[in-house]
C-alpha positions in Angstrom: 28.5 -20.1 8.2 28.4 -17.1 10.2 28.8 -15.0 7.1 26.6 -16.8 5.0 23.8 -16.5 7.7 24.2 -12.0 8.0 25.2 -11.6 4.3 21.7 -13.2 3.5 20.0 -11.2 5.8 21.5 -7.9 5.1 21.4 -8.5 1.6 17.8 -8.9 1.9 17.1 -5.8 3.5 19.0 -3.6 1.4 17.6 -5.4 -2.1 13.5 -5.2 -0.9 14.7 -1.0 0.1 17.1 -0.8 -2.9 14.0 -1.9 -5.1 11.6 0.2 -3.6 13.9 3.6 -4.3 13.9 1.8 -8.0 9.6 1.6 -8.2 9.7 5.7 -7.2 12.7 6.8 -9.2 11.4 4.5 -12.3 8.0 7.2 -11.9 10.3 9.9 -11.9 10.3 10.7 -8.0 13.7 10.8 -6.2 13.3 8.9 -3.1 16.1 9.8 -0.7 13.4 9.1 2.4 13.7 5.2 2.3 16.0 5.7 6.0 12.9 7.1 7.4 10.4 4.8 5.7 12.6 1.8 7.0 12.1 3.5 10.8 8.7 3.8 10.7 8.0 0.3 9.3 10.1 -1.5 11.5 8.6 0.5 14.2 4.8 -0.1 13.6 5.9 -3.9 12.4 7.6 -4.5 16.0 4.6 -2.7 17.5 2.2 -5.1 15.8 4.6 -8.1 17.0 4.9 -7.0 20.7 0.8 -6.4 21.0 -0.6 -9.8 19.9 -1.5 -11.9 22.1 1.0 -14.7 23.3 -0.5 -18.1 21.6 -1.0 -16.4 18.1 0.3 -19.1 15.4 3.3 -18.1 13.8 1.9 -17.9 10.8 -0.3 -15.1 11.9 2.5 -13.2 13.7 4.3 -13.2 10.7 1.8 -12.3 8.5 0.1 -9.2 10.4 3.4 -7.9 11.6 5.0 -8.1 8.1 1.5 -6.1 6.8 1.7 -3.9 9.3 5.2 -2.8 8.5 4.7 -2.5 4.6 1.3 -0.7 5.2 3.1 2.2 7.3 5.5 2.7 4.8 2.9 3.2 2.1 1.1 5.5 4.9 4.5 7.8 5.6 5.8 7.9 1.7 2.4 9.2 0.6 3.3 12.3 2.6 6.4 12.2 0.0 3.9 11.1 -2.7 1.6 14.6 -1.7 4.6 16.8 -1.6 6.4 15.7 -4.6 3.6 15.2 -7.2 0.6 17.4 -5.8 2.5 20.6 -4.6 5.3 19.8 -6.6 7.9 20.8 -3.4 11.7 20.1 -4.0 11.7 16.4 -3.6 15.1 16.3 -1.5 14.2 18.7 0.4 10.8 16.5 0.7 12.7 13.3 1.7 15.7 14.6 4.2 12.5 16.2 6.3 10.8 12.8 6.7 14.0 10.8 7.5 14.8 13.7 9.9 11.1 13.0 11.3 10.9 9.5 11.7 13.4 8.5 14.2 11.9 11.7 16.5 8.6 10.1 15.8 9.7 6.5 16.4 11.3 7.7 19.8 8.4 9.9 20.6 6.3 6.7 20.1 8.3 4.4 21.3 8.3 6.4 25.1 4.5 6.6 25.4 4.5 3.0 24.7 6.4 2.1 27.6 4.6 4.6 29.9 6.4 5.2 33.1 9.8 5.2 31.6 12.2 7.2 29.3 13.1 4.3 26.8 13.1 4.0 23.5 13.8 0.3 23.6 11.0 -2.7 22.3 12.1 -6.2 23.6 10.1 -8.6 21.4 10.2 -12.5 20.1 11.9 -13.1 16.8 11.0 -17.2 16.9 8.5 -16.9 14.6 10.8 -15.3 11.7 13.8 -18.2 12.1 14.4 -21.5 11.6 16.9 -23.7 10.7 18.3 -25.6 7.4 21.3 -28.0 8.5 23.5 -25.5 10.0 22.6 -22.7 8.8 19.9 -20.3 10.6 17.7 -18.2 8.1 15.0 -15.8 8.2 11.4 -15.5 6.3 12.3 -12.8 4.8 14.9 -14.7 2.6 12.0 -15.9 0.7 9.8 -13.2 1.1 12.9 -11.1 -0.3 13.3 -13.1 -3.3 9.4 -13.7 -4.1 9.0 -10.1 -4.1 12.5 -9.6 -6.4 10.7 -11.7 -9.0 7.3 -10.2 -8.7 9.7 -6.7 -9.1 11.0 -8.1 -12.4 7.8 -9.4 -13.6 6.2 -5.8 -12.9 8.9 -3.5 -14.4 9.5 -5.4 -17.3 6.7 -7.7 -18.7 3.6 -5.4 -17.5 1.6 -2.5 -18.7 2.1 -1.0 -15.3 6.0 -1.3 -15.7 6.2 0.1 -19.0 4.1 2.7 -18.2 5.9 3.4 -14.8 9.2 3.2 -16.5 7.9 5.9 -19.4 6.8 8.7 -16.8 10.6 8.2 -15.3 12.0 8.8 -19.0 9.5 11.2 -20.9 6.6 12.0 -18.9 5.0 14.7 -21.2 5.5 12.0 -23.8 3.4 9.5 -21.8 0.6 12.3 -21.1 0.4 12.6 -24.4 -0.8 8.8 -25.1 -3.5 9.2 -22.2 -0.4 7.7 -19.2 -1.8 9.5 -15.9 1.8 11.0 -15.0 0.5 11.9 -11.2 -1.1 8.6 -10.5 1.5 6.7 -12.2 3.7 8.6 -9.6 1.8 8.3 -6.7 1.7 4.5 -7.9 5.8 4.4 -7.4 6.3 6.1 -4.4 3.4 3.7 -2.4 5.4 0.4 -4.0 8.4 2.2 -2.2 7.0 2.2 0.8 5.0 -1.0 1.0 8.9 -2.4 0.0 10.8 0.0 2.6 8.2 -0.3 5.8 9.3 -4.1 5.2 12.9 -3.8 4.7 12.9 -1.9 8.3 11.0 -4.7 10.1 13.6 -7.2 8.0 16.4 -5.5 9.4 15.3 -5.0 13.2 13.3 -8.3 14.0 15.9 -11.0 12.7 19.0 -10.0 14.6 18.0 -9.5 17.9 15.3 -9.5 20.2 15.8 -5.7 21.8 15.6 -2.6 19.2 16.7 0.8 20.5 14.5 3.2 18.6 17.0 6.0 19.1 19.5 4.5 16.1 16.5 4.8 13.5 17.7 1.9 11.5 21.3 2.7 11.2 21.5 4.3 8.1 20.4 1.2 6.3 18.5 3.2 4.2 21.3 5.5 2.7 23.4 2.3 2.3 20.1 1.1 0.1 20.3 4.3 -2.1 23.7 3.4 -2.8 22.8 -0.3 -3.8 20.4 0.9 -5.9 22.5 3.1 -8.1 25.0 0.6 -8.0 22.3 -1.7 -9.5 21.5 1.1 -12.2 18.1 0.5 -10.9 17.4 -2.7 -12.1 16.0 -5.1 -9.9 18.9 -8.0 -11.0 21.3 -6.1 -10.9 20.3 -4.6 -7.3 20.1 -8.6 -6.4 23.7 -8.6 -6.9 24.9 -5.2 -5.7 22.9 -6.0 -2.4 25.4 -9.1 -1.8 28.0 -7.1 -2.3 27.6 -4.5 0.2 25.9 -7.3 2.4 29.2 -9.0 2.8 30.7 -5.9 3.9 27.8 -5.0 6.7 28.6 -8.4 7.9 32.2 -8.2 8.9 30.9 -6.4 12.2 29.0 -9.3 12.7 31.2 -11.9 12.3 34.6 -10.1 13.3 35.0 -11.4 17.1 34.3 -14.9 16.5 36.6 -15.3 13.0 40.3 -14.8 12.1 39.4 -11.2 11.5 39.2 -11.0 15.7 43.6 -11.4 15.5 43.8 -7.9 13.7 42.1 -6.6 16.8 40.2 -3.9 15.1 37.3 -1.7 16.9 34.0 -2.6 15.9 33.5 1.1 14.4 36.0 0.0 11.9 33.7 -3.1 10.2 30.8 -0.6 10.8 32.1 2.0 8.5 33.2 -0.5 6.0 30.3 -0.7 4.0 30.0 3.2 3.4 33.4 3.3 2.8 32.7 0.6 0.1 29.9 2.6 -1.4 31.9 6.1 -1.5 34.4 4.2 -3.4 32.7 2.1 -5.5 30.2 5.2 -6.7 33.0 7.5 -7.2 34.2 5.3 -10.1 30.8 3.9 -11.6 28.4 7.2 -11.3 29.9 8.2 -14.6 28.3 5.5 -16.4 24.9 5.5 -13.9 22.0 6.1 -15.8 19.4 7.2 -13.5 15.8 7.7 -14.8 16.4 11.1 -17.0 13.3 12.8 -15.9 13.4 11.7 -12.4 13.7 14.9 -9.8 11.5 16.9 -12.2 7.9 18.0 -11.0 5.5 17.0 -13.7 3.7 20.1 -14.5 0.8 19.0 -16.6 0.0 22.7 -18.2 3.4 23.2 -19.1 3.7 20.5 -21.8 
């Protein structure tokens, strides 16, 4: 039960990040800041949660603090948005700079909020965000995760939008040339990401515990996310699955001392490392036959066509 309860929620997180990298790289954007997008939503989404008032239904905590979490991410990826389409700046360079900021700024934040002291912890209540069925305790964002998975297929594959989204990844001067904005479709793509990362952060802070340590950003969560993603091929079904995947793996630290695993008597580190270990291996025989978005990466220069 234990397994099925953290494999849920950590495949959840890494599917809603996973499918955000997919919205930018799709407009032709590579998007290596969703570790730093997941900091600073879970960051203003556990602000927003610690400064309304006791009393507020549940509803309404769960509704403002979720908004508030996607609506940061849109604010910090636009930075990425600005760099990468307007100035056309190296977009990894772009990306490593904003994960590199966003733990210092979540720290930085996190300190003046709790004036008088030197921490970087937020102690908050997660009772709005669980309940139980039978046994088993879930989360909202199970079903916030999976509503949004099927509004992600419904957008990338039966819209306008999609289609057009999907073109300016594959042959943007080919999309300018039948009237397809290539920046705004862009710009469109990197915002999705960050609506979908800001909430993955809160997703994987809030449920777990009640007590977040701002110094950790979000673990690297978000690197673990880039790797489901191109394990997906950066299809939102396919991420579905390859989030479960590495999900079961981010569990076993979870689950270790209170399962048969606890006889092997194996540091915790060890079940920590497991799902990067997982990724290295599992990319090293399947990036062959990845195929990423073939224009992604490229500045779209608009006078060069």
């Amino acid at each position: 039960m234990l397994l099925t309860k953290y494999t849920l929620l950590y495949s959840m997180v890494l599917m809603l990040v996973a499918l955000g990298g997919a919205f930018t790289e799709h407009s032709g954007v590579i998007n290596i800041a969703l570790e730093g997008t997941m900091t600073i939503g879970g960051l203003v989404g556990v602000l927003a949660l610690v400064v309304l008032p006791a009393g507020t239904p549940a509803f309404t905590v769960v509704l403002v603090s979720v908004l508030a979490a996607g609506i940061a991410g849109i604010l910090y990826t636009s930075l990425l948005a600005f760099a990468s389409v307007n100035l056309k700046a190296d977009q990894t360079i772009g990306g490593t700079a904003l994960n590199l900021l966003a733990t210092a700024l979540a720290v930085v934040v996190v300190r003046r909020f709790n004036f008088g002291t030197q921490s970087a912890k937020l102690t908050y209540n997660n009772e709005p965000f669980l309940f139980d069925i039978g046994d088993l305790t879930v989360n909202v964002f199970l079903f916030i995760g999976l509503a949004l998975l099927i509004i992600s297929i419904i957008v990338m594959y039966k819209t306008r939008f999609g289609l057009r989204l999907r073109a300016c990844g594959e042959h943007p001067q080919a999309a300018d040339s039948v009237g397809i904005n290539v920046y705004e479709m862009r710009w469109w793509g990197v915002l999705i990401s960050g609506f979908l990362g800001g909430i993955g952060g809160f997703a994987y802070i809030v449920p777990a515990v009640q007590t977040w340590n701002f110094e950790v950003g979000v673990a690297g969560m978000g690197f673990l996310a880039l790797a489901v993603m191109i394990f997906g091929q950066w299809k939102p079904g396919r991420i579905f699955f390859a989030a479960l995947f590495f999900a079961i793996f981010k569990s076993m630290a979870n689950i270790a001392d209170s399962t048969i695993l606890a006889a092997l008597e194996w540091p915790k580190e060890i079940y920590n490392m497991m799902p990067f270990i997982a990724s290295m291996i599992i990319l090293a025989f399947t990036s062959k036959k990845s195929r990423a978005p073939k224009a992604e990466g490229i500045p779209y220069d608009k006078t060069g066509r």
